[in-house]
N, C-alpha and C positions, 0 to 999 in steps of 0.2 A: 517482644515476648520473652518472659524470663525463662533460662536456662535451667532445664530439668537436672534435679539435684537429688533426685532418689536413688536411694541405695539397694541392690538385689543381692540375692546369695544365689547362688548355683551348687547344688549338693546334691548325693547319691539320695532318691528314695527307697523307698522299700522292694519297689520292681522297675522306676524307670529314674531317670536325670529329671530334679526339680529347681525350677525356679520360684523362689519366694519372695516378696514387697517386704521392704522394712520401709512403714510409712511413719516415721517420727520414733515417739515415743508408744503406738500403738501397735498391738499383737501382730507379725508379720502374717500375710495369707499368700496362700499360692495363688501364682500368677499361671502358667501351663507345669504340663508333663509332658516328657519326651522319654517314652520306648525305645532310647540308642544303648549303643556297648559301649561308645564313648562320646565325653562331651563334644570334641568337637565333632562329631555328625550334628550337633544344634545347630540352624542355620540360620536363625532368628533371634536377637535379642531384644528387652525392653532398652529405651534410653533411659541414662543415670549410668551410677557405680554400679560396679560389678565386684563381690567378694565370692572368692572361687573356694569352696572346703573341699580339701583332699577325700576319697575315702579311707576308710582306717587300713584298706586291704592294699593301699598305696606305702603305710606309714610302717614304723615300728618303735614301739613305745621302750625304751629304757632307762626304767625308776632306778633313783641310787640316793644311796644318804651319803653325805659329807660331813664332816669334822668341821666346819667353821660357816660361820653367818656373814665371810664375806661375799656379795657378789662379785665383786670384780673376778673372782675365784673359778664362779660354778662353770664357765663358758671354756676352761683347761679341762677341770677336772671333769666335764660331762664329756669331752672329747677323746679322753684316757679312758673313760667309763667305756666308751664305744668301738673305740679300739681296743680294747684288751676283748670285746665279746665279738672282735672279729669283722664291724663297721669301719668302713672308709670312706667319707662321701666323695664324690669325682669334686675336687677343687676346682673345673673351670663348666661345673653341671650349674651353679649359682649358689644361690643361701638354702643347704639343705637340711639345715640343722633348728633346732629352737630350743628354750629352756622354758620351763615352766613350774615357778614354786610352786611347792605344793606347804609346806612347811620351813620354817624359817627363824633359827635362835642363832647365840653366840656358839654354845657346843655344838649344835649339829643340825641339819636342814636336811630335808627329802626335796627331792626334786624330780619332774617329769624331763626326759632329755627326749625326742622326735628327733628323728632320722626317715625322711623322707627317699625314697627311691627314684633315681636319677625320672624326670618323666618326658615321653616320647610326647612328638607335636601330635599326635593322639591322644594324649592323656588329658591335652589343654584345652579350654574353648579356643574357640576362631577369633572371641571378642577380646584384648585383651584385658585383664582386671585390674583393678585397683588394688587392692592385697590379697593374700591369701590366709590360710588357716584350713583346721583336722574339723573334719565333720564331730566330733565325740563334745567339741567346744563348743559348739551351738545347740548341744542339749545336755543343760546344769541338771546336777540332781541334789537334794539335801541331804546333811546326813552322810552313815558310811553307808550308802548303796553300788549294790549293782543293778546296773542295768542293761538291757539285753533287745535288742532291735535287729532289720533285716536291711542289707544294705544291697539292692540291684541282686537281689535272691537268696544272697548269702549272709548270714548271722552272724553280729557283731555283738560283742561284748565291754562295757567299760567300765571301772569299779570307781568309786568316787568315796574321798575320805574326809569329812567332815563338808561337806560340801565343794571340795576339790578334788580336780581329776587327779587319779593317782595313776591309772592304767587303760590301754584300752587295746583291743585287739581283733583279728578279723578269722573266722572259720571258714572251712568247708563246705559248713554244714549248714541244707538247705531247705530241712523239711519244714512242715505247717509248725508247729511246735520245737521249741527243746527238749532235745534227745539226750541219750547217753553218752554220746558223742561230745555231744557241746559240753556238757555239766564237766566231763572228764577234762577238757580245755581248762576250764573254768576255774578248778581246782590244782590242778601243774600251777596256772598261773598265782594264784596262790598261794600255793608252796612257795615257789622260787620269789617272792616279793617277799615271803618269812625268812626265808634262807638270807636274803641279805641285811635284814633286819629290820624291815621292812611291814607295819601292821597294815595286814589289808585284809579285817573280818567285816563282811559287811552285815550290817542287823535284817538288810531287808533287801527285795530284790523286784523290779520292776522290768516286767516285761511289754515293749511296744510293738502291738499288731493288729494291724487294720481285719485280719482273719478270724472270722466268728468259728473256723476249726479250731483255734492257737489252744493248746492247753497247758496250763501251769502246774499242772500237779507234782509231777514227776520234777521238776524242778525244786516245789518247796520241800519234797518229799527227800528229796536226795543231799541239798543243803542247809536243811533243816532251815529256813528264816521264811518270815510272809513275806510270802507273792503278790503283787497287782499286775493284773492284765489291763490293759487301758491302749488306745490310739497313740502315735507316737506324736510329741506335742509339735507346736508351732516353733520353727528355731527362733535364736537369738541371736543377737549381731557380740561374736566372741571380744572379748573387754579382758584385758587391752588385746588388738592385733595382735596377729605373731610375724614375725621377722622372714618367714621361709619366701623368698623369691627364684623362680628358676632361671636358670640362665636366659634361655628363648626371653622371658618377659623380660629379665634386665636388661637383654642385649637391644630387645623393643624399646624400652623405656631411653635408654642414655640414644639411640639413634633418634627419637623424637625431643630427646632434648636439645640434642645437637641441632636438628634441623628449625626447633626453637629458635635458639640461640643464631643461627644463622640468618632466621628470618626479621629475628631484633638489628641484627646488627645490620644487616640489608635497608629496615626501615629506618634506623638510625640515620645511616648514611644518606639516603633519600628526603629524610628530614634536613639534615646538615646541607645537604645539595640544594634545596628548593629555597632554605634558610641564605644560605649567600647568594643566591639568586636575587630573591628578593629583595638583601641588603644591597648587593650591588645597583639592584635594576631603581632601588630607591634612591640610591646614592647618585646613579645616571638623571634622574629625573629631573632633582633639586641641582644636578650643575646647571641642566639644560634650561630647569627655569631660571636659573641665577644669573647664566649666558641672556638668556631674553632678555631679561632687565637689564642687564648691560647694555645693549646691544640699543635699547631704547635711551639710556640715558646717555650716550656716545650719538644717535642720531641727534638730539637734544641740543648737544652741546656742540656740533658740527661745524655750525656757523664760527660758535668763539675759539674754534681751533683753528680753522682760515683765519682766522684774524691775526690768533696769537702767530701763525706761522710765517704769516707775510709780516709781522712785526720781530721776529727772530731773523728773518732774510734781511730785511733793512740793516740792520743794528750790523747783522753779519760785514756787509758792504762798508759801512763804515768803520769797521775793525781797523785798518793802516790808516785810518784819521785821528783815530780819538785814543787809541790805546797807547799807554808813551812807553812800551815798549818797541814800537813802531817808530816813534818821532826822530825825525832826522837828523834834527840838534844834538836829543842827546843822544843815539848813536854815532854820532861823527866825535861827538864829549868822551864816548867809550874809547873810541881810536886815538883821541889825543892824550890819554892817559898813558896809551902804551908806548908811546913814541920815550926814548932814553934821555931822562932829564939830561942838561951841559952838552948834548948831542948836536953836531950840524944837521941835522936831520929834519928835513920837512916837505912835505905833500904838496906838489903842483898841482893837483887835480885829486879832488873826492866826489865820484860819483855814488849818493847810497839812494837806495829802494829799501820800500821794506822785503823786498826776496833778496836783495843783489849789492852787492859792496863793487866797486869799483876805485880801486886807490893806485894813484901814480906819485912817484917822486925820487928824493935823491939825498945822499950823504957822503961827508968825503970819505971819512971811513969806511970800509970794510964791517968791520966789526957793531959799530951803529944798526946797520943793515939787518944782520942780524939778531940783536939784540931786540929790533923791533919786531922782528918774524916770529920769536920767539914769546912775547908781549900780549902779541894778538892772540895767536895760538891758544897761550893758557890764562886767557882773561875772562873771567867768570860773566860779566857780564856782556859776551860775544859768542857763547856755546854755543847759540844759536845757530849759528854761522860755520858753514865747513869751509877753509882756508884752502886757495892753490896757494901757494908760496911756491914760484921757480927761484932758480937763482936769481943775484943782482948783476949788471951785466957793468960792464966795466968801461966809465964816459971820461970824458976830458977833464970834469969837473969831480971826479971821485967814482961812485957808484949808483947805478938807479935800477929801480923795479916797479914792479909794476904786478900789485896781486889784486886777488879777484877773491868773490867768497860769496856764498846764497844760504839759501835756508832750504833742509832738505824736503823734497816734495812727496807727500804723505802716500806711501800706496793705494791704488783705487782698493 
């Protein structure tokens, strides 16, 4: 089922808190009314957006004209504007500020500056919203009109100049009609938007109330411009938003982003987890079938490995037969090398193996003796061989010895 995408507004009516449908491009209608003092006693929302409009008795409007058409400007000089009249907003209450052109050249622009009043979790729905914005923005008027409506009992006033808001403001005053009361408001404010230079005459003046008492007279009577009494009309969705967010909703907003982000990063990981998972348990799969098939072609081949291995044992066997490093000729060939040419020197007895030398014999010299000790010793083609050499012992007929020598036996 697709996800409801409607947008509502939540705004002061004339005696109770009204929710109204913006269904597209078609006239918004009200959805309920709620008799509370404040929104959040509503304990029931539609699903969609929610765009929450301050009432004007929340706000306070301060027009000002600048010397220059740039913007990057107006966001200083509408904060000077508001402190010099005595406004501070609480810097950690949220975005309690907005701008609003009204008029716009190189010499000089008017602008609407809102300074909204810090608001209590009373002030707010239960629901939180999507944006917010002033109730006076969802009802344009053409023209330099004033217009005069009741907001939760009390009369509100906003003057609109050429078809934009210039002013708007909240009364007292709660009768059926406009009083002398109100028109007196009416005219201060007036004044002081002339005193700054400020044109706010309006040609005509529109009064909204559902009360077949409401009377205009006294109004067109006293500001000289025609009246229309009429229903107060269907709102509009304010174009573009305004920027005012309070703290509570942004402190909402960035903790559900967090918890967002948290739940991304959580399923990331869970993805990445399941992802090596898989890769490993793939990777496990294809050794094991890769193992199989080995495993088949090694029983396969079974047979021609007894074969070949009882054919590597033979050959082995026969290694001191065939290999002529083994042959006894020519290692006795090796030994007769090292005997000292011109030498009286020669061997009674040569016993060799291929592990074991056995040599007996005799010279008359001394020095002979060891000349050949020495022969054997560092004869390359005898390394093989680790040499006892004792002394020679000393006979009737010179000297004789008697060494011995094997080949060393490989650790198990």
């Amino acid at each position: 089922m697709a996800k409801n995408h409607t947008t509502h507004l939540l705004l002061p009516g004339e005696t109770a808190w009204e929710i109204w449908s913006l269904p597209g491009k078609e006239p918004a209608t009200l959805l309920s009314e709620h008799p509370v003092r404040s929104p959040s006693e509503i304990s029931k929302f539609p699903a969609g957006d929610l765009i929450f409009l301050f009432p004007v008795r929340a706000l306070t409007a301060l027009p000002l004209q600048v010397h220059t058409g740039d913007a990057s400007l107006f966001a200083d000089l509408a904060e000077t504007h508001a402190e010099r009249l005595g406004f501070r907003p609480d810097p950690f209450a949220g975005q309690l500020t907005d701008i609003f052109p009204v008029f716009v050249n190189s010499e000089a622009s008017t602008l609407l500056s809102v300074v909204l009043r810090s608001p209590g979790a009373e002030d707010l729905p239960i629901k939180g919203p999507k944006s917010f914005d002033i109730s006076p923005r969802a009802f344009p008027a053409d023209g330099n009109t004033l217009t005069l409506w009741r907001e939760l009992g009390q009369w509100v006033f906003a003057i609109h100049q050429e078809g934009k808001l210039l002013y708007c403001q909240a009364t007292s005053v709660s009768a059926v009609s406009p009083d002398a009361n109100l028109i007196r408001e009416i005219r201060i404010a007036i004044a002081q938007l002339s005193m700054q230079g400020i044109s706010a005459s309006p040609s005509s003046a529109i009064v909204w109330s559902s009360s077949p008492e409401a009377d205009t007279s006294e109004l067109s009577r006293s500001l000289s411009v025609q009246t229309e009494l009429s229903p107060r009309p269907a709102p509009v969705h304010p174009v573009p938003i305004s920027k005012l967010l309070p703290a509570d909703v942004r402190a909402a907003r960035r903790t559900a982003q967090k918890r967002q982000n948290t739940i991304l990063a959580i399923a990331a990981i869970a993805i990445l987890y399941l992802g090596t998972v898989g890769y490993l348990g793939y990777n496990l799969w294809r050794t094991h079938s890769t193992t199989q098939k080995l495993l088949v072609r090694v029983d396969a081949v079974s047979p021609e490995q007894e074969a070949y291995g009882l054919h590597l044992a033979k050959w082995s066997e026969l290694e001191y037969g065939i290999d002529i490093k083994y042959n006894t000729v020519d290692i006795l060939n090796r030994i007769a090398k090292s005997i000292p040419q011109n030498s009286g020197l020669r061997l009674r007895t040569a016993d060799i193996s291929p592990t074991e030398i056995v040599l007996t014999g005799e010279a008359p010299q001394f020095e002979d003796v060891s000349k050949f000790s020495l022969n054997l010793t560092n004869n390359n083609d005898l390394l093989a061989y680790e040499w006892q050499i004792p002394e020679p012992r000393k006979s009737t007929r010179g000297w004789e010895f008697r060494y011995t020598a094997n080949t060393p036996t490989a650790a198990p």
